[in-house]
C-alpha positions as CSV (number, residue, x, y, z in Angstrom):
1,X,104.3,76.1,96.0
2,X,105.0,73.0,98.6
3,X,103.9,69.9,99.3
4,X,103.6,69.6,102.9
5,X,106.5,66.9,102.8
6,X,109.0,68.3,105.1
7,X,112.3,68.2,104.3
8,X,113.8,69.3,107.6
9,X,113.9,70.5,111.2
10,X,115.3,73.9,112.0
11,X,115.6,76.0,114.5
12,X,114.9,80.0,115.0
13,X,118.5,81.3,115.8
14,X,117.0,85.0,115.8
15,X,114.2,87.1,115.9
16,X,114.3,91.2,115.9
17,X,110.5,93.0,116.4
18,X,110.5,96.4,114.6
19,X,107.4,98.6,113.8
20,X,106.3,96.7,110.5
21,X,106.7,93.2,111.0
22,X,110.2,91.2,112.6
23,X,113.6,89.5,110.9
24,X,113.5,86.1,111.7
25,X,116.8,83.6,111.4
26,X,116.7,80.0,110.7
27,X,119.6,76.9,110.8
28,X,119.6,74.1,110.1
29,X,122.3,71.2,109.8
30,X,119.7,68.7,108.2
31,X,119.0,70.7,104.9
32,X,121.0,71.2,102.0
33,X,120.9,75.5,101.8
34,X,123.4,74.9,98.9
35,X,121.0,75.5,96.3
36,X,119.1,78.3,98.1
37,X,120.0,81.7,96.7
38,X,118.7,85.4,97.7
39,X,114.6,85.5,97.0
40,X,113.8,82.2,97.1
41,X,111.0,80.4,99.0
42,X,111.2,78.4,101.8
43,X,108.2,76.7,103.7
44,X,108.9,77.3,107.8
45,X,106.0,75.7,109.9
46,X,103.9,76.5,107.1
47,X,104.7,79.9,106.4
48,X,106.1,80.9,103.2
49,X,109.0,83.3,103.3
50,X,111.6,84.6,101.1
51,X,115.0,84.3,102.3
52,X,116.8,87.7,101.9
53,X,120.2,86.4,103.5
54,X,121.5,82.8,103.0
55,X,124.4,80.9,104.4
56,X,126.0,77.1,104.6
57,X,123.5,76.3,107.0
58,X,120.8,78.9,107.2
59,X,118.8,81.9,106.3
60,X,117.2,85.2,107.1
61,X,113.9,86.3,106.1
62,X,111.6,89.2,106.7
63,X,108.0,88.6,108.5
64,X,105.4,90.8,107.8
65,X,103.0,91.9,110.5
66,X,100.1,90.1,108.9
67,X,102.1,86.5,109.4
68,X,103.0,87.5,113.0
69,X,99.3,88.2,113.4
70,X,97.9,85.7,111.7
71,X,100.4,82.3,112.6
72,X,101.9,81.2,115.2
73,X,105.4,83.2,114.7
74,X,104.0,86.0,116.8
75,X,105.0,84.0,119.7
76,X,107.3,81.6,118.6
77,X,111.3,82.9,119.9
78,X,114.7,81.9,119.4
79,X,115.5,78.4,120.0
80,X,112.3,77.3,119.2
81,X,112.3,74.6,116.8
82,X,110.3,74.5,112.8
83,X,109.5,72.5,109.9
84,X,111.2,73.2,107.1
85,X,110.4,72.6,103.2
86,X,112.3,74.2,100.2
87,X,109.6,75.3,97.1
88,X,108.6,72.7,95.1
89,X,110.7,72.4,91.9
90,X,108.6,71.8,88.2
91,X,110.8,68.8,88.2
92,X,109.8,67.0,91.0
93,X,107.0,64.8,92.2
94,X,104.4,65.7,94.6
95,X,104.3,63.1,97.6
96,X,101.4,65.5,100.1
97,X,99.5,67.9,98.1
98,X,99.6,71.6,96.9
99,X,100.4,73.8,100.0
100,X,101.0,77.5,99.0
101,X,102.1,78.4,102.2
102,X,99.7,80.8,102.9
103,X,98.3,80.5,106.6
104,X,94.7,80.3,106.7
105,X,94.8,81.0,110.5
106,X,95.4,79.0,113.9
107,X,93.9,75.9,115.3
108,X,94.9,75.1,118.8
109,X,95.7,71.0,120.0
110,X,92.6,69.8,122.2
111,X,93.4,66.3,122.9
112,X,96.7,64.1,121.9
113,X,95.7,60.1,122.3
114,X,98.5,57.2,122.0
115,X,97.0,54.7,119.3
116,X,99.9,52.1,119.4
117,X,103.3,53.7,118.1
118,X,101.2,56.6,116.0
119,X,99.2,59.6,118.0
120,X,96.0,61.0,117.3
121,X,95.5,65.0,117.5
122,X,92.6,66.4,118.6
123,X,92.6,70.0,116.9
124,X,89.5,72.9,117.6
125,X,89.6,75.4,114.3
126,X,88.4,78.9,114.2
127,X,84.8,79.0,112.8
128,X,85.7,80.4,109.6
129,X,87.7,77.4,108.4
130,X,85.5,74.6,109.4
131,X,83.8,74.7,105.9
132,X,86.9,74.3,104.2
133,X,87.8,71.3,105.9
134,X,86.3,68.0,104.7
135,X,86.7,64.0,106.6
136,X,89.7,61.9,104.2
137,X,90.4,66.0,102.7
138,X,93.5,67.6,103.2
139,X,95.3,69.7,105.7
140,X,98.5,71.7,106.3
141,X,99.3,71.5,110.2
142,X,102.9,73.3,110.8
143,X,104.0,73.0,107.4
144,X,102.9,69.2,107.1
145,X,100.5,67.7,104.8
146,X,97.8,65.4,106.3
147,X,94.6,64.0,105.9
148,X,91.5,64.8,108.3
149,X,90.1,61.3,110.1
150,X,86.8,63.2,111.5
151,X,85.1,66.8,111.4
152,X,82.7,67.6,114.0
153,X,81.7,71.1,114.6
154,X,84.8,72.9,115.0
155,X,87.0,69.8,115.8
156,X,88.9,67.8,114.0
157,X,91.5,64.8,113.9
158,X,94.1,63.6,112.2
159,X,96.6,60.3,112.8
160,X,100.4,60.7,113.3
161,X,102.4,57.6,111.9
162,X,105.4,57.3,113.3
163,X,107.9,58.2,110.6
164,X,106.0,61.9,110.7
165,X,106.7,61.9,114.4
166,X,109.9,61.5,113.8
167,X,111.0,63.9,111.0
168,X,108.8,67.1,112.2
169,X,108.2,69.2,114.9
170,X,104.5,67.7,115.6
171,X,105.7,65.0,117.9
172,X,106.6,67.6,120.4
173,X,103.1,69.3,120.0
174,X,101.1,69.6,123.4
175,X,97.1,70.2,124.4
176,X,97.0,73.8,124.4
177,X,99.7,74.2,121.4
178,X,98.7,77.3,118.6
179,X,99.4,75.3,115.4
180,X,99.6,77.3,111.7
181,X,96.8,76.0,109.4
182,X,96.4,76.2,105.6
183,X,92.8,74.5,104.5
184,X,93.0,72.8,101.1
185,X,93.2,75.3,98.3
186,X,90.9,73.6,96.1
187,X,88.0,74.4,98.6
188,X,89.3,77.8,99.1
189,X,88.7,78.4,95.2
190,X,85.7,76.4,94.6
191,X,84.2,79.3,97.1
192,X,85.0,81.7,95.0
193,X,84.0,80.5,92.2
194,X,80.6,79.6,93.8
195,X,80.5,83.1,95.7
196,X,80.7,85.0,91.9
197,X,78.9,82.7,89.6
């Protein structure tokens, strides 16, 4: 589990395609990889994955075809830059809210409007995920935890402050950008629960 607080900002330093999925690599500078070891998670623009190969300032992890299908990694490439979050420990608070990591799908940025020093994103959602998605509810947008301003069909919007600008990738979003999205998981259970009672 994460929290949608991200930690640091990284960069792809490799990505090999092969029949079943790819290999992607990831450095970093800005986070502390000294207490990552071999199968642990790491949150990367929203995407959980399990590092396989660790160093001083990076890691290695296998992608499955699903995630390249289903996020934006399928066309994400080397020097291309992510958000990165290590798992949440037992021991530590939660400053966003419960993010498992697991994309729901891709929204895509339809508007990006200066409001003083934060930004506003305008973001259209696949049809599916618009019921999950709820005005002062939570979102995950590339890995970062944030709260939706408005719904309206399959739009919504949420405020960038300028601290979040600064410390993730979503500053350098653009109209027209694929962004990963994970809906809250409460209202993905409460579905199910609902759909078999």
């Amino acid at each position: 589990m994460f929290t949608g607080i991200i930690q640091a900002i990284g960069q792809i330093k490799g990505k090999t395609l092969h029949e079943k999925g790819a290999v992607f690599g990831f450095t970093s500078d800005a986070l502390d990889f000294s207490t990552v070891e071999i199968g642990d998670s790491i949150a990367v623009s929203g995407v959980c994955l399990t590092a396989i190969k660790v160093s001083s300032n990076g890691f290695i992890a296998d992608v499955s075809q699903e995630t390249l299908n289903c996020s934006i990694f399928g066309a994400l490439s080397v020097g291309n830059v992510v958000n990165l979050e290590k798992a949440l420990r037992l021991n530590q608070g939660i400053d966003g809210h419960l993010v498992s990591g697991h994309v729901d799908g891709q929204g895509k940025v339809v508007g990006k409007i200066i409001e003083g020093k934060s930004v506003r994103f305008e973001i259209n959602v696949p049809q599916s995920l618009v019921k999950y998605i709820a005005k002062k509810g939570s979102i995950t947008v590339n890995g970062v935890s944030l709260t939706v301003n408005r719904i309206e069909e399959n739009d919504f919007d949420i405020n960038i402050v300028p601290h979040t600008l600064s410390v993730t990738t979503l500053g350098q979003l653009t109209v027209g950008d694929a962004v990963n999205l994970e809906v809250d998981i409460i209202a993905r259970h409460l579905e199910q629960l609902i759909k078999n009672k």
